[in-house]
C-alpha positions as CSV (number, residue, x, y, z in Angstrom):
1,X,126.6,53.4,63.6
2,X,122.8,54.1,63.5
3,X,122.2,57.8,65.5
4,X,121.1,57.8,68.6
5,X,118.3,60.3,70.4
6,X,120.4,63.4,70.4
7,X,121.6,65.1,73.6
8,X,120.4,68.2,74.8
9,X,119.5,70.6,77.6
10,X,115.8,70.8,79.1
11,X,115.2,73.2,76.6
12,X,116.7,72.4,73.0
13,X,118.1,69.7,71.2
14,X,121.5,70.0,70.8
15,X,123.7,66.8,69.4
16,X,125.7,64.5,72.1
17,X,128.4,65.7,74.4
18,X,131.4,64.2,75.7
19,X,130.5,64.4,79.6
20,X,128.7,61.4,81.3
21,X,126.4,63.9,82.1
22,X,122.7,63.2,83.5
23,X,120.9,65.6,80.8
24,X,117.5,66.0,79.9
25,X,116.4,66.1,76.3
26,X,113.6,68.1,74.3
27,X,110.3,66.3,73.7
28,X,111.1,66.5,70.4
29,X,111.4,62.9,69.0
30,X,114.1,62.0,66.7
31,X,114.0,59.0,64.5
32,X,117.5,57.1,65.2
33,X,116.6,54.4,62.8
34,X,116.6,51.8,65.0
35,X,113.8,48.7,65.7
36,X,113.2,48.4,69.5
37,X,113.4,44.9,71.5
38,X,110.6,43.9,73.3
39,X,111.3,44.3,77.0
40,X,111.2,40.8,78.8
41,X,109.8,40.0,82.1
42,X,110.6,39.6,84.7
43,X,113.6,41.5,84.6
44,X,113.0,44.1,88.3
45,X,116.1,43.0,90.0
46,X,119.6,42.2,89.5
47,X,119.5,38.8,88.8
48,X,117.0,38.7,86.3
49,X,118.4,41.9,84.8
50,X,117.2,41.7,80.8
51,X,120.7,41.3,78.8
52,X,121.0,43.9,76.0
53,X,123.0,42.7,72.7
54,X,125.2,45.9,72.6
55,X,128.6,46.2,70.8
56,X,130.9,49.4,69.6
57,X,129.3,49.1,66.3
58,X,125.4,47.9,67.3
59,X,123.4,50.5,69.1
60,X,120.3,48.4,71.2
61,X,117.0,49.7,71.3
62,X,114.4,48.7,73.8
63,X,110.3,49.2,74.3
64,X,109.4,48.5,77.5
65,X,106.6,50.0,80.1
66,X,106.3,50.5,84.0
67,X,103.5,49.2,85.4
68,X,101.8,48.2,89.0
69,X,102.4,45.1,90.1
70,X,98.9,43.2,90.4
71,X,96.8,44.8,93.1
72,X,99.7,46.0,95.2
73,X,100.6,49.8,95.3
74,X,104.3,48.6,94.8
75,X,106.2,50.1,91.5
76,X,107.8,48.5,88.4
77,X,111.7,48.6,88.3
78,X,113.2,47.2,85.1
79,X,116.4,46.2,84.8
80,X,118.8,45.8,82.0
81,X,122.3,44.7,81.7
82,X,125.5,45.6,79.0
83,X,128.6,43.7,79.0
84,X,131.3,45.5,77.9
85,X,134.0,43.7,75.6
86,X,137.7,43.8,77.0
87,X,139.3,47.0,76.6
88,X,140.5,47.7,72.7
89,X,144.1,47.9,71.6
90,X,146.0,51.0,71.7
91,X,147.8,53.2,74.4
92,X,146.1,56.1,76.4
93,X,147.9,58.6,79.0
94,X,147.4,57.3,82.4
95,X,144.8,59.2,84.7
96,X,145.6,59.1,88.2
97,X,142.5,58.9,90.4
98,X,141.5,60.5,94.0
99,X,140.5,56.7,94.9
100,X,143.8,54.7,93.9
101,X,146.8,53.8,94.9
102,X,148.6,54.4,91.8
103,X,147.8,55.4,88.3
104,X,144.4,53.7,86.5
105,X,144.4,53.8,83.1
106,X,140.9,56.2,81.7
107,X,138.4,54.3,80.3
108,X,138.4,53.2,76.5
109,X,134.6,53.3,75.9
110,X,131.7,55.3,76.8
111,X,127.7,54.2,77.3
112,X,125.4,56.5,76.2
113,X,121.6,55.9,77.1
114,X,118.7,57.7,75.8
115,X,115.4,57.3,77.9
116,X,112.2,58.5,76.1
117,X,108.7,57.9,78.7
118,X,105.2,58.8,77.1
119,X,103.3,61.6,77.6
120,X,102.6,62.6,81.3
121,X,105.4,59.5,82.1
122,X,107.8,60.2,84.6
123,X,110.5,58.5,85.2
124,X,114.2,58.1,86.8
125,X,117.1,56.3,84.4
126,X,119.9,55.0,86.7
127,X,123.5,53.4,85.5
128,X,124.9,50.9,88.1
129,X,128.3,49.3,88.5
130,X,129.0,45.0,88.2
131,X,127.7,45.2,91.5
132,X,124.8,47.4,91.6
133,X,125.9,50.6,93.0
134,X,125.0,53.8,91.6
135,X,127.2,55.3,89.2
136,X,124.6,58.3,87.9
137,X,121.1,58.7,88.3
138,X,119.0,61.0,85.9
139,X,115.3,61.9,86.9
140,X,113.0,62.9,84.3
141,X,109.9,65.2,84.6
142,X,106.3,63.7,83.7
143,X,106.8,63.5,79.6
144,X,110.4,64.6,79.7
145,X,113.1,62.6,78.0
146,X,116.3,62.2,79.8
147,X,120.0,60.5,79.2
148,X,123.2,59.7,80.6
149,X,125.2,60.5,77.4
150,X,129.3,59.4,77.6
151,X,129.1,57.5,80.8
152,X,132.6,55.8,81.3
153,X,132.4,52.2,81.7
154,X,134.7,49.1,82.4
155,X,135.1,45.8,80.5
156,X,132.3,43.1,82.0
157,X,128.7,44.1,83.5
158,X,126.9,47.3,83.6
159,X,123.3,47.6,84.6
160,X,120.8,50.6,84.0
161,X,117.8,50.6,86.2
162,X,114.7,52.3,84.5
163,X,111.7,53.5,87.6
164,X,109.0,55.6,88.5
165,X,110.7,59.1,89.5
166,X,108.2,59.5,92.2
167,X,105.4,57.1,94.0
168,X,102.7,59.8,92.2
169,X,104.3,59.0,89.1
170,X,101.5,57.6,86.7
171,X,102.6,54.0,84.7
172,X,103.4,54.0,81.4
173,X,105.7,53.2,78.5
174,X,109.2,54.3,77.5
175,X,111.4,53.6,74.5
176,X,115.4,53.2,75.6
177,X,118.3,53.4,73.2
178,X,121.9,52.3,74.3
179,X,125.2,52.4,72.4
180,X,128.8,52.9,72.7
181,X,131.3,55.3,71.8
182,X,135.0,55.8,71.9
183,X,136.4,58.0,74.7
184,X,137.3,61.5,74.3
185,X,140.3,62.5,75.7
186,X,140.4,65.5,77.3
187,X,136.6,65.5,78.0
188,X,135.4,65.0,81.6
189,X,134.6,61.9,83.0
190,X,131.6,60.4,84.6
191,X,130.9,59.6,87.4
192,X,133.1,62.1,89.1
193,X,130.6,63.4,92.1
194,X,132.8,63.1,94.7
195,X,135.8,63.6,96.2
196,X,136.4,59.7,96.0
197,X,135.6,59.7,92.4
198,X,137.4,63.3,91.4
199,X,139.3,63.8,88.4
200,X,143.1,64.6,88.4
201,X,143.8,68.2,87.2
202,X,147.0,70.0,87.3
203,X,147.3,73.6,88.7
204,X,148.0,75.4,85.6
205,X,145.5,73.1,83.4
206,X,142.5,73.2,81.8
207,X,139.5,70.8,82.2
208,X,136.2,70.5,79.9
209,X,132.9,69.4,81.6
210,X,129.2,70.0,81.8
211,X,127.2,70.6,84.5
212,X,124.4,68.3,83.0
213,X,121.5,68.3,85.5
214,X,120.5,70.0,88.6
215,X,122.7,70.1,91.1
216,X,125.2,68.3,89.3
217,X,128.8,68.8,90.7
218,X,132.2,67.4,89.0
219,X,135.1,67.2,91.6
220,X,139.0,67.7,90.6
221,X,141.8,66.7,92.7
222,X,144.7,69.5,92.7
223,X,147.9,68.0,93.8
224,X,150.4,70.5,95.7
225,X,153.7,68.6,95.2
226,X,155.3,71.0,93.2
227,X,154.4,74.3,93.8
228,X,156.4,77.0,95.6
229,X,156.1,77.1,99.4
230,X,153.4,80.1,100.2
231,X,151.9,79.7,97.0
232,X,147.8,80.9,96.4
233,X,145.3,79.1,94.1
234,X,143.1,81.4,91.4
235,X,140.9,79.4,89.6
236,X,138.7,80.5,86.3
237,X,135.1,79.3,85.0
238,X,134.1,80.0,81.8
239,X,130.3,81.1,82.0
240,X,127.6,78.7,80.6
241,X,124.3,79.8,78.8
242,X,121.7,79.7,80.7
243,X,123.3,78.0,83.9
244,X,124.2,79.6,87.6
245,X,127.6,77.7,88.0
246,X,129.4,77.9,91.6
247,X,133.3,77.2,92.5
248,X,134.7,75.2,96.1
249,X,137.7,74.2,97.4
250,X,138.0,72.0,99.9
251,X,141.4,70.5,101.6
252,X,142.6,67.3,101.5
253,X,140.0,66.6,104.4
254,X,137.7,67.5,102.4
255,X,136.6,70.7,104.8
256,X,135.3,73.2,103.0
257,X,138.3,76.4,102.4
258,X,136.3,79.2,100.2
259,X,133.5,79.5,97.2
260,X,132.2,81.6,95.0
261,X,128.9,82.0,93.3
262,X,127.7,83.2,90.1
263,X,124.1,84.1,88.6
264,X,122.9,82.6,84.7
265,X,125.1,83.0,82.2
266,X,128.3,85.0,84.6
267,X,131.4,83.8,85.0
268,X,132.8,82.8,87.9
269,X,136.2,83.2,89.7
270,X,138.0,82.3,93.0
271,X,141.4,84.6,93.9
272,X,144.5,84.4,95.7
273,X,143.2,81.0,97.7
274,X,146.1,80.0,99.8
275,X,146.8,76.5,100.1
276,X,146.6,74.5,103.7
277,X,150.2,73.8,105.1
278,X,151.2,70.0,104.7
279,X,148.3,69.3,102.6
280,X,148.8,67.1,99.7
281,X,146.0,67.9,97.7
282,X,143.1,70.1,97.5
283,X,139.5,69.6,95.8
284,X,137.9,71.8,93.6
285,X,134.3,71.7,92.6
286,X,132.3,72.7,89.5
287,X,128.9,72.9,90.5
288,X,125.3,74.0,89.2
289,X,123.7,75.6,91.5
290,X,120.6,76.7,89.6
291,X,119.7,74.9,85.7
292,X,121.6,73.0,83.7
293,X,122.6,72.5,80.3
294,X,124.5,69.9,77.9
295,X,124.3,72.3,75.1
296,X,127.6,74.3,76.2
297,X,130.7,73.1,78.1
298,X,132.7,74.7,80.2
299,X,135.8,75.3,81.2
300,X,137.8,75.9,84.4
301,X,141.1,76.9,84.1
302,X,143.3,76.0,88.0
303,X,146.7,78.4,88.4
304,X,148.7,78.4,91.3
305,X,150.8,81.7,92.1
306,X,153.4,83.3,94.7
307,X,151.4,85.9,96.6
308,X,152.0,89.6,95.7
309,X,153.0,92.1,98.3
310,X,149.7,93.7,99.7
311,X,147.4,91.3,98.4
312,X,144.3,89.7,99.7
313,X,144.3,85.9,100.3
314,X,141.6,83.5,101.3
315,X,139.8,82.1,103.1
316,X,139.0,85.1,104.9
317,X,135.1,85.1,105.4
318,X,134.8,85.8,108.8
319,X,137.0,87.1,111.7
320,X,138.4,83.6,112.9
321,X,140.0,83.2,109.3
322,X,140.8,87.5,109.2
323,X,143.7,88.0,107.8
324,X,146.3,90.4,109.2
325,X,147.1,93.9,108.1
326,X,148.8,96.6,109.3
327,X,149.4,100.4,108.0
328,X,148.8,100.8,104.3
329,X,147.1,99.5,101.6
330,X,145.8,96.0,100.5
331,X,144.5,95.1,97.1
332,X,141.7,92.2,96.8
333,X,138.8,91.1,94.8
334,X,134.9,90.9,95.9
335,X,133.2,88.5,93.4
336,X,129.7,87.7,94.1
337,X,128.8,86.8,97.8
338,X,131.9,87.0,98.9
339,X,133.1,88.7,102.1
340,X,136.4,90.1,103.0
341,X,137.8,90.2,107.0
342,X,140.7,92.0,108.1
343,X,142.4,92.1,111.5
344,X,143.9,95.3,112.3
345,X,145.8,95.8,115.8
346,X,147.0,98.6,118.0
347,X,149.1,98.6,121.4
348,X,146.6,101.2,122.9
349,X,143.3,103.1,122.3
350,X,143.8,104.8,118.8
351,X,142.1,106.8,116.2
352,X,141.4,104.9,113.0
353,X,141.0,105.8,109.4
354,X,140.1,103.4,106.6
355,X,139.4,104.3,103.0
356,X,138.1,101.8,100.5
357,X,138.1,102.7,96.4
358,X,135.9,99.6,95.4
359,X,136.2,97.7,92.3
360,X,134.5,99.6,88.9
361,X,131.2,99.7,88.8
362,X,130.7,98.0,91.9
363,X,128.8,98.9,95.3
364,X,130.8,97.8,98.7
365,X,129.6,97.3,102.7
366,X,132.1,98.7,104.9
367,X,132.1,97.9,108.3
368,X,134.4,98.3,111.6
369,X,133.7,95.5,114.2
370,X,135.6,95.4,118.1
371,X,137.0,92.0,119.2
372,X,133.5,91.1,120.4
373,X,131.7,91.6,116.6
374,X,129.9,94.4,118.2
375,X,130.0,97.1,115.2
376,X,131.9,100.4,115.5
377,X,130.6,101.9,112.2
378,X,129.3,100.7,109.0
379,X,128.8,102.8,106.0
380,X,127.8,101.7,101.9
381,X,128.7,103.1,98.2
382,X,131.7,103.7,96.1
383,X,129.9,103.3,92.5
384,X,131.1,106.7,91.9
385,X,133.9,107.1,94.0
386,X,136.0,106.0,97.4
387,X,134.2,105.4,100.8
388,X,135.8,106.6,104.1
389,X,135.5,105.9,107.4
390,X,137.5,108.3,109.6
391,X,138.3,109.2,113.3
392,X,137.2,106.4,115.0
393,X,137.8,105.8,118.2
394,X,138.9,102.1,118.8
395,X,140.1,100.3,122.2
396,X,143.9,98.8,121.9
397,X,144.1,95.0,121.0
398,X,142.3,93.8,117.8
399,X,139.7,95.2,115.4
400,X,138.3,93.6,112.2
401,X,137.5,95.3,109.1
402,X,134.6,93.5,107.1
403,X,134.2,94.1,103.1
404,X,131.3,92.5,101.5
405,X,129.6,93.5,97.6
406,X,126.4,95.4,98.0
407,X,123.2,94.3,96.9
408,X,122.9,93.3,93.2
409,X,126.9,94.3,93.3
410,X,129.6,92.3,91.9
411,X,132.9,92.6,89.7
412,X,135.4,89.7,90.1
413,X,137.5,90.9,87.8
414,X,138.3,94.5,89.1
415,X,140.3,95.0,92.1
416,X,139.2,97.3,95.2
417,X,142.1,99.0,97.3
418,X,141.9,99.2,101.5
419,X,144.1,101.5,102.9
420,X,144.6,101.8,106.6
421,X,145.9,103.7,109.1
422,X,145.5,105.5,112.9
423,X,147.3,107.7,115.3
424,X,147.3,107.9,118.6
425,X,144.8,110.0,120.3
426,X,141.8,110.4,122.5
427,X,138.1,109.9,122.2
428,X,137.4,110.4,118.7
429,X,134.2,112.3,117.2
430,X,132.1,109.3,115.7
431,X,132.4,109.9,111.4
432,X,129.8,111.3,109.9
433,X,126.8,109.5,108.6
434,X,126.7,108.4,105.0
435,X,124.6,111.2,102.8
436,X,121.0,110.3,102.5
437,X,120.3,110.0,99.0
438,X,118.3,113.1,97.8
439,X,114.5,112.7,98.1
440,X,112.4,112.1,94.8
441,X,110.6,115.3,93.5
């Protein structure tokens, strides 16, 4: 088979990857051998879609050009249509799906399209189902080229809809290669943008993906059935180059349970998550939250575990999800933008101490809140050693202890230690304040 444009992220070329992927290419052109069709029109709806002559072993190649529509202000759409072959011989491992009612079989072939405008050209290359409804959508930048590489398709109609990628966007030409490939088990499939559409993955699995354009999101469906009553989720994301990746769970209502963040390049990680009671599933979501790239993959790595004595769990963000101590010590993780509640209660007024070692290398915001959120103390530090808060004064009932990183501060991988403890007693003296840092000679 004749070469396609290769893949690659907005900044090299890289060859193809197995992800279905919105990406955009290099300007770099690549010669791929092949001797573009004439676009026909009219071809800018679905019924006059322009049929491509695409097989598994015949790339297509097409020049065509967006252009205004006599004196109107209204915009070209061109439309083109592939019909897929019946599915090849040969068995493949089921994959169940979010959206069905039993198991679907994964797709045997893969559309990749390569969309290459002219200089200063804009434009937005969409793939729609056999009834016209958006499968992915890839904008471009003005001169940029884009793709949907490894798009998984069905036997019978698939359309790709080539248009301006905004109403400022200047006519002009664009050359569009299509052609098929054989799926790639064990890569991720497109589209999988929702929680509808999410891909099945097994606590204690391993999925591949890409995060192939901005804000691009893959959704996985975690069944529970299985696991040990109590159990907590962790969940692992290789870093990618380049990309600031982000990790979500939702439950099986698809409310949102926890996330975590990471900057370019860092690796991100969710902890001791525990599952909803009665919930069949949960979701979890790879997610770019700042680039993208389809030069490296990554990885996320799901394990679910039984709780260890004295351990953090989340969700516990805020004091309505706190979770409950009591007397001693409690070991947890801070990963970047994450904060940690705890509830702490006495019968009567009491005198409190709390000490906090953080993780290595890693700045921590202590605070002591009453009931009401109004704050009792706060103090910051611990890259060179433990924190302490000591004899406060606190009413009886509930108070909540609130960990969060410090500016510029994570370590996911490190954990901190809380330990807390009070007596009974009278009005406290209030702790001292923090040391001011020494003055700059």
């Amino acid at each position: 088979m004749a070469a396609a444009v290769g893949g690659a992220c907005h900044r090299s070329t890289m060859p193809p990857r197995a992800d279905g992927a919105a990406v955009v290419l290099s300007p770099e052109v690549i010669d791929d051998g092949l001797e573009p069709v004439p676009e026909a029109e009219p071809n800018d709806t679905v019924a006059t879609a322009q049929r491509l002559a695409l097989s598994p072993t015949t790339p297509v190649a097409v020049r065509g050009s967006l252009i205004k529509t006599g004196s109107s202000a209204k915009r070209d759409v061109d439309w083109f249509r592939i019909d897929l072959p019946g599915p090849d011989a040969g068995p493949t491992p089921p994959v169940v799906r979010a959206d069905a009612a039993g198991v679907a079989p994964p797709p045997r072939s893969l559309l990749r399209v390569d969309l290459r405008p002219e200089a200063g050209v804009a434009v937005t290359l969409d793939a729609l189902d056999a009834g016209g409804h958006p499968l992915v959508s890839a904008p471009g930048q003005p001169g940029e080229a884009i793709a949907i590489p490894n798009l998984a398709i069905a036997p019978g109609p698939t359309y790709l809809r080539v248009r301006a990628a905004s109403g400022e966007a200047p006519p002009g030409g664009y050359r569009l290669v299509a052609h098929l490939a054989a799926f790639d088990v064990g890569a991720e499939i497109e589209p999988n943008g929702s929680a509808a559409l999410a891909t099945e993955l097994a606590p204690g699995g391993e999925a591949v993906g890409y995060l192939g354009w901005r804000r691009d999101q893959d959704w996985y469906r975690l069944p529970t059935a299985g696991l040990a009553e109590g159990s907590v989720l962790s969940v692992d994301l290789d870093p990618v180059p380049g990309v600031a990746a982000a990790l979500q769970l939702y439950g099986a209502d698809t409310h949102k349970l926890t996330e975590a963040h990471g900057r370019k390049g860092e690796r991100v990680v969710l902890r001791d998550v525990r599952f909803p009671p009665g919930d069949a599933q949960v979701f979890l979501v790879v997610r770019a939250d700042s680039d993208w790239s389809a030069d490296a993959r990554y990885n996320v790595r799901p394990r679910a575990d039984l709780p260890k004595p004295g351990a953090e769990a989340e969700p516990n963000d805020d004091p309505g999800h706190a979770q409950t101590v009591g007397d001693g010590v409690v070991i947890g993780y801070l990963g970047r933008g994450d904060v940690d509640v705890f509830r702490y209660v006495t019968d009567a007024p009491a005198v409190l101490d709390v000490e906090l070692t953080p993780p290595e290398h890693a700045s921590v915001k202590l605070e002591i809140l009453r009931a009401d959120g109004t704050l009792v103390a706060r103090t910051e530090g611990g890259r060179h050693g433990a924190i302490r808060l000591a004899n406060l004064a606190i009413p009886g009932g509930p108070i909540f202890v609130r960990l969060a990183g410090g500016r510029g501060s994570a370590n996911p991988d490190d954990p901190y230690h809380l330990t807390v403890s009070s007596h009974p007693g009278g009005p406290a003296a209030e702790p001292a304040p923090p040391e001011a840092p020494p003055k700059a000679e």
